[in-house]
BALUMPA-545357 format. One record per residue: x, z, y of N, C-alpha, C in turn; residue in one letter. Coordinates in steps of 0.1 Angstrom, whole numbers, padded with zeros to 4 digits, always signed. Layout:
N
XZYXZYXZYA...
***
This chain:
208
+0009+0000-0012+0000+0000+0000+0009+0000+0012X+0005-0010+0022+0013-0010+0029+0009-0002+0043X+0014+0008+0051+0010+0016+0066+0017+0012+0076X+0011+0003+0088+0016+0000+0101+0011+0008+0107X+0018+0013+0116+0018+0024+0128+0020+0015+0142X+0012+0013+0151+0013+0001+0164+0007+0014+0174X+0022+0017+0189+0017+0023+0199+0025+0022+0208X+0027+0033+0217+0038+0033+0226+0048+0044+0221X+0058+0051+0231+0066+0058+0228+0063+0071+0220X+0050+0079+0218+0048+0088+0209+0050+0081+0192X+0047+0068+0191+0051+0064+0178+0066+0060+0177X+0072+0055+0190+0081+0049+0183+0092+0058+0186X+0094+0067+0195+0102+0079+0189+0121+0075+0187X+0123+0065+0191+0134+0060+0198+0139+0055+0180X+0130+0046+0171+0129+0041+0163+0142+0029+0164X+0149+0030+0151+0161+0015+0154+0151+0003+0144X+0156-0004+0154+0148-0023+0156+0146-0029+0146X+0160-0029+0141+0161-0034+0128+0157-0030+0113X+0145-0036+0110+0137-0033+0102+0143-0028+0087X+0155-0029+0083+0160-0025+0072+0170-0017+0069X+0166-0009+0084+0183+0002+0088+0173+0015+0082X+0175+0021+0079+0172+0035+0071+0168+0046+0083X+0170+0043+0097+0161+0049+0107+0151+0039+0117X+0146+0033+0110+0136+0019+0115+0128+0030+0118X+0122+0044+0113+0107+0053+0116+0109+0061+0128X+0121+0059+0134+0119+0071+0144+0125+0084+0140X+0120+0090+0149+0126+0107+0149+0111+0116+0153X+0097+0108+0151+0090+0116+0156+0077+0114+0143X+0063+0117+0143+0054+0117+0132+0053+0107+0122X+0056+0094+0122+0059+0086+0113+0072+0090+0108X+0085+0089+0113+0099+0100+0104+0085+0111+0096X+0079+0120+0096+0074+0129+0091+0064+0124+0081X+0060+0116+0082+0053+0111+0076+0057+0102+0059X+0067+0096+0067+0078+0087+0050+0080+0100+0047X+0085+0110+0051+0092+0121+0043+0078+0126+0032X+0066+0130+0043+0061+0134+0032+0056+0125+0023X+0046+0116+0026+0046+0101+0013+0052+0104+0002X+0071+0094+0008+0078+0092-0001+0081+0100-0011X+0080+0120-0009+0082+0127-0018+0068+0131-0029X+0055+0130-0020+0045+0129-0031+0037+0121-0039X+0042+0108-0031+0041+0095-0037+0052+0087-0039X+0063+0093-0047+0072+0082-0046+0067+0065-0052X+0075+0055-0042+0073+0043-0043+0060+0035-0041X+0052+0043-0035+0038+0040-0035+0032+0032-0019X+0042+0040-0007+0037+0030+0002+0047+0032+0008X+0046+0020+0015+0058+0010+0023+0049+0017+0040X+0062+0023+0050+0057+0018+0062+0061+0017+0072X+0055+0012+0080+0060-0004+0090+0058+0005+0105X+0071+0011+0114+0068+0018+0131+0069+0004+0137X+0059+0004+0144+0059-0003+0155+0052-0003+0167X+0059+0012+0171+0054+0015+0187+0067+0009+0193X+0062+0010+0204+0072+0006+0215+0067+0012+0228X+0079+0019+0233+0078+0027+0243+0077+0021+0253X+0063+0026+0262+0056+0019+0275+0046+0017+0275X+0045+0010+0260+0033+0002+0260+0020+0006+0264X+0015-0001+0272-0004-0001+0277-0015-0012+0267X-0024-0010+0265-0035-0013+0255-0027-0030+0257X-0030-0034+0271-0027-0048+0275-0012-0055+0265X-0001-0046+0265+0011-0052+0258+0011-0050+0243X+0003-0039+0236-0002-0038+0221-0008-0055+0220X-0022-0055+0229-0030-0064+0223-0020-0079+0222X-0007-0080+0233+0000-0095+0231+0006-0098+0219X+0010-0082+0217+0022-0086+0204+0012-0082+0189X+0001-0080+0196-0008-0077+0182-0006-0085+0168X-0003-0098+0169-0004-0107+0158+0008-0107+0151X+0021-0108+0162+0035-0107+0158+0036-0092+0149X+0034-0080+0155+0038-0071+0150+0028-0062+0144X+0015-0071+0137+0004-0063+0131-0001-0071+0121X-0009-0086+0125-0013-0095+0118-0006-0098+0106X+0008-0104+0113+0018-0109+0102+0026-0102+0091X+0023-0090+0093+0025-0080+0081+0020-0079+0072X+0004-0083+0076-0005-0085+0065-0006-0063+0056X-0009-0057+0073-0008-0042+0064-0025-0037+0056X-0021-0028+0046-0038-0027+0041-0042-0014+0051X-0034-0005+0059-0039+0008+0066-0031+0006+0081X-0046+0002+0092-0032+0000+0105-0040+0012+0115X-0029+0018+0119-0029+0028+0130-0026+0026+0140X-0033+0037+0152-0029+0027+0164-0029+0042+0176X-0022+0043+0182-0025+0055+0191-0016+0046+0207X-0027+0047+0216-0028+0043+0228-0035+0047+0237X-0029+0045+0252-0036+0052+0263-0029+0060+0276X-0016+0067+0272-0010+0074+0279-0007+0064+0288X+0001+0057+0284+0008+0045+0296+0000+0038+0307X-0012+0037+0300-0022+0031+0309-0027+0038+0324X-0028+0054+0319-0028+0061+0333-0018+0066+0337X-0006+0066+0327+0013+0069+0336+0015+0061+0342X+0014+0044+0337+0021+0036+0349+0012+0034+0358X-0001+0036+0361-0009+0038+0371-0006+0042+0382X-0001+0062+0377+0005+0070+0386+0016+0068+0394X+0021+0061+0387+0039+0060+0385+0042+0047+0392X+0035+0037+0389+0041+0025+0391+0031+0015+0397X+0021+0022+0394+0010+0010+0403+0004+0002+0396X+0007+0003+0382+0006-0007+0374-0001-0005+0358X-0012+0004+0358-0017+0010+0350-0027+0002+0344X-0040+0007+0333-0054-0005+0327-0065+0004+0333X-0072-0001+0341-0082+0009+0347-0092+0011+0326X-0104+0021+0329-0111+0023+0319-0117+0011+0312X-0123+0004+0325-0133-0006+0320-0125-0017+0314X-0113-0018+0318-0103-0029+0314-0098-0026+0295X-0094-0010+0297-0088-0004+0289-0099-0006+0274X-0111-0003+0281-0121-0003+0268-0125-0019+0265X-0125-0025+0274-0130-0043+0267-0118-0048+0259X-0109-0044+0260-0096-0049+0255-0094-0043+0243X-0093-0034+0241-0093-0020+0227-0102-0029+0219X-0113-0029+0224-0125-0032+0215-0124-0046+0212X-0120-0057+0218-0115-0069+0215-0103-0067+0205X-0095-0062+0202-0080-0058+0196-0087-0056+0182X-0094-0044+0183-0103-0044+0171-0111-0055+0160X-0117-0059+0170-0128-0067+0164-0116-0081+0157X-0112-0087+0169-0101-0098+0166-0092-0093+0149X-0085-0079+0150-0077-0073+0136-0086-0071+0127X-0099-0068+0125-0109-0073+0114-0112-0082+0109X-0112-0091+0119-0113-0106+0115-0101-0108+0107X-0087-0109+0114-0077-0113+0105-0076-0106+0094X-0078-0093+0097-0077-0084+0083-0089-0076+0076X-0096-0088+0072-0107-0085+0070-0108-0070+0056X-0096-0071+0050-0095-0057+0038-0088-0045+0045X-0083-0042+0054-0080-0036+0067-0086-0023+0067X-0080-0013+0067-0084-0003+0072-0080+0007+0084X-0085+0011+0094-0083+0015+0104-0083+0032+0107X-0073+0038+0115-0073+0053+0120-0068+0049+0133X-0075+0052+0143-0076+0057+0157-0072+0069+0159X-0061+0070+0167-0053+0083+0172-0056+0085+0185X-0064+0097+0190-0072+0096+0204-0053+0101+0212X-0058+0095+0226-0044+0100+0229-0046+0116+0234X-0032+0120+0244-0034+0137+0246-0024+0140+0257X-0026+0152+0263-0015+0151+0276-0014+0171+0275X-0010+0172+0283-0008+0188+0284-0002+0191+0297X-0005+0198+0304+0008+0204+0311+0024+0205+0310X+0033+0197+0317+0045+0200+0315+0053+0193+0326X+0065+0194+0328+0072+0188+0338+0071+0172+0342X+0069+0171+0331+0066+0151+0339+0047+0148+0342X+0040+0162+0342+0026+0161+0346+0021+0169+0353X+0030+0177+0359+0024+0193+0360+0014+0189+0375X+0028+0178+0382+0028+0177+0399+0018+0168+0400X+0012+0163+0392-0003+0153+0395-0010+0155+0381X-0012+0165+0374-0016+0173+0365-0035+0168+0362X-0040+0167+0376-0061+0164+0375-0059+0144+0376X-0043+0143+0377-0049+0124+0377-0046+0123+0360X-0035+0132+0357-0025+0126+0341-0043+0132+0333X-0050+0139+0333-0062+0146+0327-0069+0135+0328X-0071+0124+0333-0078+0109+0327-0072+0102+0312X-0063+0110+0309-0062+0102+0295-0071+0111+0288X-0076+0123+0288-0087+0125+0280-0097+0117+0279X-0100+0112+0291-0113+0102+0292-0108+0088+0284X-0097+0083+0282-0093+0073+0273-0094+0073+0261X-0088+0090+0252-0093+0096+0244-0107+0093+0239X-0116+0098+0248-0130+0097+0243-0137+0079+0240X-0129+0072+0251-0130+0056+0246-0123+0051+0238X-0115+0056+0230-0110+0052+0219-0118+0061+0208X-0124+0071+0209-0135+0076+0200-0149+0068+0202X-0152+0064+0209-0165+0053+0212-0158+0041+0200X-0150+0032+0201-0146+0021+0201-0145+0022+0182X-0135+0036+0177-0139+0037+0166-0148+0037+0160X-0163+0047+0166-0172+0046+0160-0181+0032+0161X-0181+0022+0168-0186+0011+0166-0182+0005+0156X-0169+0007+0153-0160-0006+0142-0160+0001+0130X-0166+0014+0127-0161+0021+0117-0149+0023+0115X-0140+0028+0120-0128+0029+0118-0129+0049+0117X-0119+0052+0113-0113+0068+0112-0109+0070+0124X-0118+0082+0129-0109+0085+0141-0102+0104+0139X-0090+0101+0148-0084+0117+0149-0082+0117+0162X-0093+0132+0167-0089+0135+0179-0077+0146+0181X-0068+0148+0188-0056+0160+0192-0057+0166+0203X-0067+0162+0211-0067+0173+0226-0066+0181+0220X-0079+0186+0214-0083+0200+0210-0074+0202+0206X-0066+0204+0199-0058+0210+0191-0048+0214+0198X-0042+0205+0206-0028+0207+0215-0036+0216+0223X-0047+0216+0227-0051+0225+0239-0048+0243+0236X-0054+0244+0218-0053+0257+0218-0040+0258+0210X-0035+0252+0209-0018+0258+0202-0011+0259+0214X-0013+0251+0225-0008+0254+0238-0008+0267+0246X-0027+0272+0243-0029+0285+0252-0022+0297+0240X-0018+0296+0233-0013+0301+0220+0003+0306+0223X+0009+0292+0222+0026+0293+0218+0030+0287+0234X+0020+0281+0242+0031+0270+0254+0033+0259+0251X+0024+0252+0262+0022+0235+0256+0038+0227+0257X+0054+0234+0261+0062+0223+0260+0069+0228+0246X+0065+0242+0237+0070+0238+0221+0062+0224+0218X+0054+0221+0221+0047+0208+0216+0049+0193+0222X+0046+0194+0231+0049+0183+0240+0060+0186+0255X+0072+0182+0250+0083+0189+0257+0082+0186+0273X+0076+0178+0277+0073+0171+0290+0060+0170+0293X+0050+0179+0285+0032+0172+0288+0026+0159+0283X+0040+0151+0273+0036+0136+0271+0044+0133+0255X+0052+0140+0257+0064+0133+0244+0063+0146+0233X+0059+0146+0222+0060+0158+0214+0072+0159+0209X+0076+0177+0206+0084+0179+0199+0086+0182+0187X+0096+0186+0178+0093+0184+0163+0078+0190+0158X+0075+0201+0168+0063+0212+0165+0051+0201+0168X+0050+0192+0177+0044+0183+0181+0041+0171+0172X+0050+0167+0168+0051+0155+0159+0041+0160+0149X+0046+0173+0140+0042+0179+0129+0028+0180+0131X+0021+0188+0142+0007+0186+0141+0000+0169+0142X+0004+0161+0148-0003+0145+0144+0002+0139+0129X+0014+0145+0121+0012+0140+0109+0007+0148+0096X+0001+0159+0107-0005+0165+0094-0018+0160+0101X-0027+0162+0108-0039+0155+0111-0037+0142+0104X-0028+0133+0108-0030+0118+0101-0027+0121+0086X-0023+0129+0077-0023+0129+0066-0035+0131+0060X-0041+0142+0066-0051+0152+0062-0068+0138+0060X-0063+0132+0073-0072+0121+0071-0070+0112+0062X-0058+0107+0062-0052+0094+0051-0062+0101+0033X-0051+0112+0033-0058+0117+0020-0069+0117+0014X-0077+0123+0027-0093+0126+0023-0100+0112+0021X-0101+0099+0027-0105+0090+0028-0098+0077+0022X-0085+0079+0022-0083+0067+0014-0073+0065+0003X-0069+0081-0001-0064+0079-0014-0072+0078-0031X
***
């Protein structure tokens, strides 16, 4: 069974390019994820990182075919959103909502088609408090609302969805949201660990 993982820098995790170097997964939830697989399934599935750091819904959906279609995977994952209201803030250059949701849902519909035996998990995105959010903290709090349109978008297509606000919210008021997300945006190992046990916990229950 083959698992593509398609997002921005929470998946790719400063992942090496070359697809047959033995750190192609990153250092972040997908790394955690071969590890666990591979030891309770050995040889059972193959899988494919291909986040890339920055990315907005807009740059997933160009390289959708290159780095999704043509793999031909049976389980594709997808977590997106952050960048779309960072480079907003940041750069001027962000996907407003209405943009963000006709395009999601186009991305979908279009990857069904090609893959029509396809299975899908939506990863809502998530933000926190922390030094790269703190100082415009009520604008970065619109990726919740992206969040919830990537939960709309799932539920139309039937796809699996996993939400993480919640979760980051109360392990945050708990332990301090930068053991998790070291910056408000980028998780750390404690971070990683809770999205690939959520994505496991799903994988398992549903499609093993």
């Amino acid at each position: 069974m083959k698992l593509l993982f398609i997002g921005d820098s929470i998946t790719d995790m400063c992942r090496n390019r070359e697809w047959n170097d033995p750190y192609c997964y990153g250092n972040g939830y997908v790394f955690l994820l071969e590890s666990a697989l591979s030891k309770k399934y050995p040889k059972r599935f193959e899988i494919i990182n291909r986040g890339i750091s920055g990315n907005r819904i807009v740059d997933i959906y160009q390289r959708i075919k290159a780095d999704c279609w043509n793999h031909d995977p049976d389980v594709v994952t997808i977590m997106v959103g952050v960048n779309d209201v960072y480079h907003e803030i940041k750069y001027g250059n962000g996907v407003d909502q209405e943009r963000f949701e006709r395009i999601y849902d186009m991305m979908i519909a279009d990857t069904k088609k090609v893959l029509p035996n396809a299975k899908f998990i939506i990863m809502g995105s998530f933000v926190l408090e922390g030094k790269e959010t703190a100082e415009q903290f009520k604008e970065f709090c619109e990726i919740k609302e992206y969040a919830e349109i990537t939960r709309k978008i799932a539920q139309k297509h039937g796809c699996l969805y996993i939400s993480l606000q919640e979760q980051f919210d109360a392990l945050a008021e708990q332990y301090g949201g930068e053991y998790f997300l070291f910056d408000g945006i980028h998780p750390t190992v404690a971070g990683a660990n809770v999205i690939a046990e959520n994505w496991l916990e799903c994988f398992e229950n549903h499609m093993i």
